[in-house]
Phi, psi and omega in degrees: 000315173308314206283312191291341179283311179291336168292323185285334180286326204268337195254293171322303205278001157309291186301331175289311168294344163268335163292342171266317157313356190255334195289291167349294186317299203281018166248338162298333207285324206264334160266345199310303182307332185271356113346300201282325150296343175260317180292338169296311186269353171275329175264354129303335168270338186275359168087030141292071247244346190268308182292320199266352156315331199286322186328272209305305172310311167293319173306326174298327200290312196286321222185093171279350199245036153281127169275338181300282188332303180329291175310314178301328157277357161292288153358292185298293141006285181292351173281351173221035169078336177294068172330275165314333182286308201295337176291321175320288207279000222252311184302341160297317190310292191281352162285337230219004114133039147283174198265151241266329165294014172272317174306275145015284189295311187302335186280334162293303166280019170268318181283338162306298174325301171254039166106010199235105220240342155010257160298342122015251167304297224292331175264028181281310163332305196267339145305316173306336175303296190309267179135037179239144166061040188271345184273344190281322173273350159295302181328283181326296182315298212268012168254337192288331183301303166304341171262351159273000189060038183237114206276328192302314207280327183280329182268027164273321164311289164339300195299300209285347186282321175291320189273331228243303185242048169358325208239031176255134170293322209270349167273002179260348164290288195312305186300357192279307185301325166313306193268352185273320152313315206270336175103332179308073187313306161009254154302351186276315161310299196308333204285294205288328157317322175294321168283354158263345167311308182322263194230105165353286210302332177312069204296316164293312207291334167259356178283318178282006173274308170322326168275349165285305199287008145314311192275300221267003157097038206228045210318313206297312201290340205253331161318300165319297191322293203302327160300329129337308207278325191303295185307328167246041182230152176242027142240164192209015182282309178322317189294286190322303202276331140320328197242339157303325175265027169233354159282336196290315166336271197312349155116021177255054204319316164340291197285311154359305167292329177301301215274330186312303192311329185270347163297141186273352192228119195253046174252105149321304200323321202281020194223347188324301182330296186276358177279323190299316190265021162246019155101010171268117171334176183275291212290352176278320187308290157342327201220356197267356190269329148288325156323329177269321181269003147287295199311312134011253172327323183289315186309312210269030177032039120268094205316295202308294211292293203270017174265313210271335187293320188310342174272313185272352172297294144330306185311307171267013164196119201247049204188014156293091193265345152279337160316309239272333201276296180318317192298311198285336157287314170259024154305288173342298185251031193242333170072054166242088178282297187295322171267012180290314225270354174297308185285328200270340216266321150303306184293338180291298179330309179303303180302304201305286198291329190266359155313291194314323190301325193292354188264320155343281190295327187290294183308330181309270163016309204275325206209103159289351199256032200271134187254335180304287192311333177302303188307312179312318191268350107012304213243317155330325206251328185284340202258283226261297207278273206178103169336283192317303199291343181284325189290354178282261189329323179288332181308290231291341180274344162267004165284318159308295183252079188302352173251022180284125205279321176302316189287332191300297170353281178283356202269343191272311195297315209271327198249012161278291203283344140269014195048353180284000000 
């Protein structure tokens, strides 16, 4: 009787321990995800975009028809530019019974996000009133504001955006870049620490912290950043190829090489995307992980080995001018004289316009509505610097003047040869 009693204690305390595991179950099934949107939208606001992909895929595992997720990977999706991803998800989202203004608003701020910053403005006053949803839409306004130069309209957005969420990084990461346009290393530095006190994890804010302390030669400091910055990415090939060029500065070609072994790609195109959200142009992107191992090769006197990176570095941005300045030194000492003086006479050519751009830039500063100064900077940016920015700069001179025929000339010209 004792063995059936203890057999009967045992099938209860069974019965039991699976009714209670099963009850776990169904209550991690049924809260878990709405878990998983408040760790998803805390780490989109601190500009974790690596933490917060990992959320939104485990909330999706649990509950693939959340339509709050859905919006969040819609978000997440429009914060790097994936457009077309974000049209997918914003339509799963409205599958899945969000509302169609909901839909609507994301589509707003997409369209902001990339200049078209209109409609917007005009419901900006009354959505800030409401007080929902302010980071996303100071972001949007004020990144679409910075791609039109329309500088006055972001720092008024900034000031009020910084007083309204203290404790948000991304309006003190924009004013850093900003200030940073502006030439103010300074303040500019200062910008991008205040988004990190915010948020460690706030991976462009230590990568551009890191090119400050770049520019200003401060290698160790700048290193430190980018390894940061690294750490809170879920590409780390930018990073990698940035500390390589601040090993060879400190003089550690060893390491240097070390860090070049750990990119996974020796394809630029395949990193745009993150170069893009860490705040470096496409055309810098195109060219700069050759470009570091020509630098590489020159530290190491080897002329031949940085003549051919230096080449692919041009092949893949021939609007690279600092390539283009190295390539033409180890023309030099290579005694290719006549095509060294080939190369230098482009790069001079490159300085020439872009002195002319500060002048540009001053008339803006004054006057955002200089249709002249736009158009220059335009004409600048496509002939030296970079087709996209110039395809920037031509929006922004037909947001003023929809009918100014030169730009329309070119901007039709520009999107034949790129397909875009």
């Amino acid at each position: 009787m004792k063995i059936i009693g203890a057999i009967r204690n045992r099938y209860f305390r069974l019965t039991i321990l699976l009714t209670l595991s099963l009850l776990l179950l169904g209550t991690i099934w049924k809260f878990y995800p709405d878990y998983c949107v408040y760790r998803t939208e805390k780490a989109l606001y601190n500009q974790d975009l690596g933490t917060a992909r990992d959320w939104i895929e485990s909330g999706q595992y649990w509950s693939p028809d959340s339509s709050s997720l859905q919006l969040l990977d819609a978000r997440w999706n429009r914060r790097l530019s994936r457009f077309d991803e974000m049209d997918l998800c914003l339509r799963k989202a409205l599958q899945s019974g969000t509302t169609k203004k909901r839909v609507l608003h994301e589509q707003l701020l997409a369209s902001a996000q990339t200049g078209t910053i209109g409609p917007l403005k005009n419901q900006l006053s009354e959505l800030l009133m409401k007080g929902e949803d302010l980071s996303d839409i100071c972001d949007a306004y004020v990144r679409g504001c910075l791609l039109l130069y329309r500088v006055d309209d972001a720092k008024s957005v900034l000031q009020l955006w910084k007083a309204d969420l203290p404790d948000d990084p991304q309006p003190h990461f924009l004013d850093g870049r900003l200030l940073e346009h502006e030439n103010d290393l300074v303040a500019s530095a200062a910008s991008f620490e205040s988004a990190l006190r915010r948020s460690k994890r706030h991976a462009p804010a230590a990568y551009n912290l890191a090119r400050i302390y770049f520019r200003n030669q401060e290698y160790e400091k700048s290193l430190k950043m980018y390894e940061q910055s690294r750490s809170s990415s879920w590409n780390s090939n930018p990073a990698l190829v940035s500390m390589a060029q601040c090993a060879i500065e400190l003089e550690q070609p060893e390491r240097a090489s070390r860090y070049l072994s750990e990119v996974t790609t020796t394809n630029p195109a395949e990193d745009l995307e993150m170069y893009r959200y860490l705040g470096d142009p496409s055309s810098v992107a195109l060219s700069r992980y050759y470009a570091v191992i020509g630098r590489l090769a020159q530290f190491n006197n080897n002329n031949e080995a940085a003549r051919q990176a230096y080449e692919k570095a041009l092949e893949s941005n021939p609007q690279d001018w600092r390539s283009r300045y190295q390539y033409s030194q180890i023309l030099r000492n290579m005694g290719l004289l006549e095509q060294a003086k080939n190369e230098v006479e482009k790069y001079q050519a490159t300085q020439r316009a872009l002195e002319e751009c500060d002048e540009y830039i001053r008339r803006l500063s004054k006057n955002p509505q200089d249709i002249e100064a736009r158009m220059a900077m335009a004409r600048v940016m496509i002939e030296h610097i970079s087709e996209s920015q110039g395809l920037i700069w031509l929006r922004s001179v037909l947001m003023y003047d929809p009918d100014h025929d030169e730009a329309r000339q070119m901007l039709d010209r520009l999107k034949d040869k790129t397909g875009n």
